[in-house]
C-alpha positions in Angstrom: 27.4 -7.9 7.2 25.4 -4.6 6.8 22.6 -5.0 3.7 23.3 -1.6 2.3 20.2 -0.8 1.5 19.0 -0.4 5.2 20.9 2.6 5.5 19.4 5.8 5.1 21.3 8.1 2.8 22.2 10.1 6.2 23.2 6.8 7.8 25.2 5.5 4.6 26.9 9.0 4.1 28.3 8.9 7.6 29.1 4.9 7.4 31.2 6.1 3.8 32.7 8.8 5.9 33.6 6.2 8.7 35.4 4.2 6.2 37.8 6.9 5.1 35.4 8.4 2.4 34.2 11.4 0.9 30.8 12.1 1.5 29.9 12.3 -2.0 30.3 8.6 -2.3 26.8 7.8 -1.2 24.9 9.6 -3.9 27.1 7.7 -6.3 25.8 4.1 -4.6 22.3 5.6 -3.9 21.9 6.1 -7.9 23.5 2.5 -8.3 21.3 1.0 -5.9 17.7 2.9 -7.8 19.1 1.6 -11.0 18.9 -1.9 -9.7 22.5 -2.8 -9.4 22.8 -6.3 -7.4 26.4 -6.0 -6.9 29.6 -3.2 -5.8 31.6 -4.6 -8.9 28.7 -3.3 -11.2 29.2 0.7 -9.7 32.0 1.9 -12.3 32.4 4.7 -11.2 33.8 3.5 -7.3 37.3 2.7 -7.3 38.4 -0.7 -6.6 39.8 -0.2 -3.4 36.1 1.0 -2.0 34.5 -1.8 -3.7 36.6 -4.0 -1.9 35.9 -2.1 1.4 32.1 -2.3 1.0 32.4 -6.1 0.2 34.0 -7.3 3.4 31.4 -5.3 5.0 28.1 -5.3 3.3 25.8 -6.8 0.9 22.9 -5.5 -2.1 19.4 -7.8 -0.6 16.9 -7.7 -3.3 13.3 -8.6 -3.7 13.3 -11.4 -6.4 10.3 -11.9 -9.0 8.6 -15.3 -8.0 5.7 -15.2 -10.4 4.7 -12.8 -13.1 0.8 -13.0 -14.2 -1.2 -10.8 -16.3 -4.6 -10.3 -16.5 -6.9 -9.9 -19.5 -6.9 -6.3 -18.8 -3.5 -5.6 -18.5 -3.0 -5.7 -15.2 0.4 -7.3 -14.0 0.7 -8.7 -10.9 3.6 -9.4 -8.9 5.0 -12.1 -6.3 7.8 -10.7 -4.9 10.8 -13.6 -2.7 12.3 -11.7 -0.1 16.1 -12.6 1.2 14.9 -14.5 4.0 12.3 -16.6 2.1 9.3 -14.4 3.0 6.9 -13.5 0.0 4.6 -10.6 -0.6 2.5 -9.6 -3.7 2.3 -6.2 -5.4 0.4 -5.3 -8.7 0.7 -3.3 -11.4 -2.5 -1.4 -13.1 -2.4 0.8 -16.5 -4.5 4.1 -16.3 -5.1 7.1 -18.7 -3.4 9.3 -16.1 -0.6 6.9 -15.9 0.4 3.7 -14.4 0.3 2.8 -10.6 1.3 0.4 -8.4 -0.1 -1.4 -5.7 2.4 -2.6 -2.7 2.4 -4.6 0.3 3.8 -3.2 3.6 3.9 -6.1 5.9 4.0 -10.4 5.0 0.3 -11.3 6.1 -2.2 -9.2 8.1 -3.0 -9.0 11.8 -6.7 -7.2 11.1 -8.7 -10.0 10.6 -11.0 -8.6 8.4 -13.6 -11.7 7.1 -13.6 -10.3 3.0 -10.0 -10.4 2.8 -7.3 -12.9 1.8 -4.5 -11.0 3.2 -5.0 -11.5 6.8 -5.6 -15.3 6.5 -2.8 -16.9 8.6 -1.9 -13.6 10.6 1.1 -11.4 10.3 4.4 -13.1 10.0 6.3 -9.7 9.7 6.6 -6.0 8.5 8.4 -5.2 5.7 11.3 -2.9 5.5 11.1 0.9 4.0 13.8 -0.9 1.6 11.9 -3.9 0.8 9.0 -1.5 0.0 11.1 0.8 -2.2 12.5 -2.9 -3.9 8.7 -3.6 -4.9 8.2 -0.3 -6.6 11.9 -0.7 -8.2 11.7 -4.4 -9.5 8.2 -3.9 -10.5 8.9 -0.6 -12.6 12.3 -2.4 -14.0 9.8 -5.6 -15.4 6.2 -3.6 -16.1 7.5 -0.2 -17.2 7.6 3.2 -15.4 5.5 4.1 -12.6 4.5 7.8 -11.5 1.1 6.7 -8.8 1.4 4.9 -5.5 -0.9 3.0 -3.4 -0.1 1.5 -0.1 -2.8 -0.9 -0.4 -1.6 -4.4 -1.0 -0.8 -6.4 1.9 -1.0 -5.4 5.5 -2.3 -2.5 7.6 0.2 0.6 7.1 -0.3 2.2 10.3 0.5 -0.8 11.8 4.0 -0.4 10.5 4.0 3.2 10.7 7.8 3.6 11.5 9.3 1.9 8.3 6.1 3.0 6.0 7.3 6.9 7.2 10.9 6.3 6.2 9.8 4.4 3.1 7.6 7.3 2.1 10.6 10.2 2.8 12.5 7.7 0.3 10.8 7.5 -2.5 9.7 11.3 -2.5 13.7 12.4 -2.1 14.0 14.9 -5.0 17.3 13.1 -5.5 16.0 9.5 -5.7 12.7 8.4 -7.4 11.2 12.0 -6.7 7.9 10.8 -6.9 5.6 13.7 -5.6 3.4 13.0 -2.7 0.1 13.8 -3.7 0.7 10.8 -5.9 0.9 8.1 -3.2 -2.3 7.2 -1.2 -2.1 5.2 1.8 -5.0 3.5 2.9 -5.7 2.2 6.7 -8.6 0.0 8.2 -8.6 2.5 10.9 -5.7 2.8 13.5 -6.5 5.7 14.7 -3.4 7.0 16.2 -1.6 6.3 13.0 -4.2 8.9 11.2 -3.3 11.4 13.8 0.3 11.5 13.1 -0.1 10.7 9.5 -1.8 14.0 9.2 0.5 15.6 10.6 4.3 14.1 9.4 2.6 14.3 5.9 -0.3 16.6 5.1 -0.1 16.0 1.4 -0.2 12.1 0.6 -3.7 11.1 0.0 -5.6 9.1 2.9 -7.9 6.5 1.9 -10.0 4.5 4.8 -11.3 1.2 4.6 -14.7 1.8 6.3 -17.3 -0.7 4.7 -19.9 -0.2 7.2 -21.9 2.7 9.1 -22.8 1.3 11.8 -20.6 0.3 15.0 -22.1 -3.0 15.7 -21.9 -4.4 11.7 -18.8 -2.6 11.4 -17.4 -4.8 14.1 -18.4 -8.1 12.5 -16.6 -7.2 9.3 -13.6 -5.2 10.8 -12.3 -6.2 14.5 -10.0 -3.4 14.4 -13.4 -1.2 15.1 -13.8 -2.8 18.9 -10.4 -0.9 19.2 -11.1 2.3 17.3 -14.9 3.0 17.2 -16.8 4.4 14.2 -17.1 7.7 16.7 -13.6 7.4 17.9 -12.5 7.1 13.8 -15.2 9.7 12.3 -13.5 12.5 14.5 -9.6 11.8 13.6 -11.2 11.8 9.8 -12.7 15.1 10.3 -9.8 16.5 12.3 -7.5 15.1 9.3 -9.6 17.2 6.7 -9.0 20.2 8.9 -5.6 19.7 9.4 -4.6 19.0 5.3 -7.3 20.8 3.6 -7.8 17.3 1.8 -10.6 15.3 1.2 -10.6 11.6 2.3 -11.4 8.7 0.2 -13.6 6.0 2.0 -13.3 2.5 0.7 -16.5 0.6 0.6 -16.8 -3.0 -0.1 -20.3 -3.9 -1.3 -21.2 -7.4 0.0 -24.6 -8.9 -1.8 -27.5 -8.8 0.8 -25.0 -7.6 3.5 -24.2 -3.6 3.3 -25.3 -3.1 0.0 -29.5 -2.1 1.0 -31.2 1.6 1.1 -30.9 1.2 4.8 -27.1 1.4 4.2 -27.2 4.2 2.1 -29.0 6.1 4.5 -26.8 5.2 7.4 -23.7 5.8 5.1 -25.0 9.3 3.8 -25.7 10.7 7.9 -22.3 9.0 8.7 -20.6 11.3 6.5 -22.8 14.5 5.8 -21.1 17.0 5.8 -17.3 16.4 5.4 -15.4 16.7 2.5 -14.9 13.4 1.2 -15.4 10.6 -1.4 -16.7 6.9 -1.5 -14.8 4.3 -3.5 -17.7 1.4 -3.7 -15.9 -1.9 -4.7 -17.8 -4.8 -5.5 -16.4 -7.5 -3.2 -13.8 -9.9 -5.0 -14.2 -13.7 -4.5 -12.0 -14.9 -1.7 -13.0 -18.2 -1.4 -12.6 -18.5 2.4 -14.8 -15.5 3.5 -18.2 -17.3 2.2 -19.4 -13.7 0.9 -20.8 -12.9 -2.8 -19.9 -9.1 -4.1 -22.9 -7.3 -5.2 -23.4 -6.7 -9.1 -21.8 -3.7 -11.1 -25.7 -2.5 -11.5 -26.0 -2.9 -7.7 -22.8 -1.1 -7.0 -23.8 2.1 -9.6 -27.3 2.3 -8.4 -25.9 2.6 -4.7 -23.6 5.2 -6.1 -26.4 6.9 -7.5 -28.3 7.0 -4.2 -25.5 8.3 -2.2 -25.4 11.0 -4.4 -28.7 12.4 -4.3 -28.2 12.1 -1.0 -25.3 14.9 -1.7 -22.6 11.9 -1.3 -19.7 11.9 -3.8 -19.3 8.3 -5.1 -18.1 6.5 -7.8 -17.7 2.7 -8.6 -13.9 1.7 -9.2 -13.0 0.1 -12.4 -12.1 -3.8 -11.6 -9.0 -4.5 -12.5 -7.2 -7.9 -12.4 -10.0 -10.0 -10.5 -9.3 -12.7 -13.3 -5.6 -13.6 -12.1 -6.4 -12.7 -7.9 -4.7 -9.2 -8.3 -7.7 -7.2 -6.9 -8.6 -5.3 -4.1 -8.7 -8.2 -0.8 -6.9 -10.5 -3.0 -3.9 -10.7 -2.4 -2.0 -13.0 -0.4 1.6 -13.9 1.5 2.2 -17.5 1.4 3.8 -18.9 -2.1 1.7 -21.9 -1.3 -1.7 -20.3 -1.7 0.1 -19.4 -5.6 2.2 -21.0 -7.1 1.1 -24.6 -8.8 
């Protein structure tokens, strides 16, 4: 049996086509399938004879909603069941520019970075570009609608760059969700082959890049990915990726009490960067109970910001949204286990 959402429209259009179709047939089920439909007897306007057709054949796989919590602040968050038992997490924030959500684009985490919760236990899979496009879809249908896009929940995107492209060609189709690119950001610890060909297969999604140190030797005890990809090795596909888009990078730094949160780190942060065109997103690190760290204080965090900008650094401090229910930034988690009570 084929899960019909696997199929790309090209792929369904010529499996329609195969099965004694017109062609036009697939943009009727590819509407059907974006509005949520679970089964062939719900698309009204196929005849019975092709519903029958595509149920000997095929089936509608869904993400299922495990666990809805919401924070104090509004933020929703999201763990998502997938068909085979696997589960993933995605969250939903409110913002004055409009609402955005957070997904996950593999179960788990092969990084290893010590701050965050994801990548405890490993990677047990990647996700699907359908399974991705189901998070935005079944969060949307229970939160409300969703016009921004982060691919910074669960997993290292680059690391799945193959179904993460195909997702992100889906959910931009002018016929489908539509949803323009420079409204998606996808955010990588650092794979720096995955920069290169994200620049250029799609110059105009946003890059964001988990950095969280300036220096090689600290970044390496935070971050193992960095004994693959140096800071050298990383600074220059960043650079080169300005060039090649015209678009500034964000840099994601996580502001760990006593750790990389000191003038010294300023100053190595500020001649790390001088020069490009870029901003810093300081985070002040979320409790994760296994990693042993404290976050620095919100005062800490807006004098650093302060610093870095005299300095001729653009940085700002991001608003902390659902930390109360586990929903923020290194938070988030794959095993059902490590939620559910």
């Amino acid at each position: 049996m084929i899960n019909i959402k696997e199929l790309s429209r090209t792929e369904l259009k010529d499996f329609l086509v195969g099965l004694g179709e017109p062609a036009f047939r697939e943009k009727q089920i590819s509407q059907w399938l974006l509005k949520g439909a679970c089964s062939f007897d719900e698309m009204s306007n196929l005849s019975k004879c092709l519903k029958a057709k595509l149920a000997d054949c095929c089936t509608i796989e869904s993400l299922a909603i495990e666990r809805e919590q919401i924070s104090a602040d509004g933020t929703r968050k999201y763990l998502l069941r997938c068909p085979d038992g696997e589960y993933v997490e995605a969250v939903f924030m409110a913002y004055e520019y409009g609402n955005s959500i957070c997904i996950s684009t593999q179960v788990g985490c092969n990084m290893g970075c010590t701050f965050c919760a994801s990548t405890i236990g490993g990677k047990r899979r990647n996700l699907k570009a359908w399974e991705m496009l189901d998070e935005f879809l079944v969060v949307q249908g229970a939160a409300g609608a969703i016009n921004h896009l982060v691919l910074m929940g669960m997993g290292e995107p680059f690391d799945n760059y193959e179904e993460v492209s195909e997702f992100l060609k889906r959910i931009h189709d002018p016929e489908g969700i539509n949803l323009s690119y420079r409204n998606i950001t996808v955010s990588s610890c650092g794979v720096v082959p995955g920069i290169e060909r994200f620049g250029d297969e799609f110059p105009q999604v946003n890059l964001a890049i988990s950095l969280h140190e300036a220096s090689q030797k600290a970044r390496e005890e935070l971050m193992p990915i960095a004994r693959k990809y140096d800071l050298g090795m990383l600074m220059n596909a960043c650079r080169e990726h300005e060039k090649k888009t015209g678009r500034r990078v964000t840099y994601e730094y996580t502001l760990i009490a006593g750790k990389n949160d000191t003038d010294e780190n300023v100053k190595a942060l500020a001649e790390l960067l001088k020069g490009q065109l870029c901003h810093i997103n300081l985070i002040p690190l979320n409790p994760v109970v296994e990693s042993g760290m404290t976050g620095s204080s919100r005062g800490a965090a807006k004098a650093f910001a302060d610093k870095l900008g005299r300095c001729g650094i653009n940085a700002t401090v991001r608003r902390e949204l659902g930390s109360d229910i586990d929903a923020a930034c290194g938070q988030l988690r794959k095993k059902a286990s490590d939620i559910l009570t």
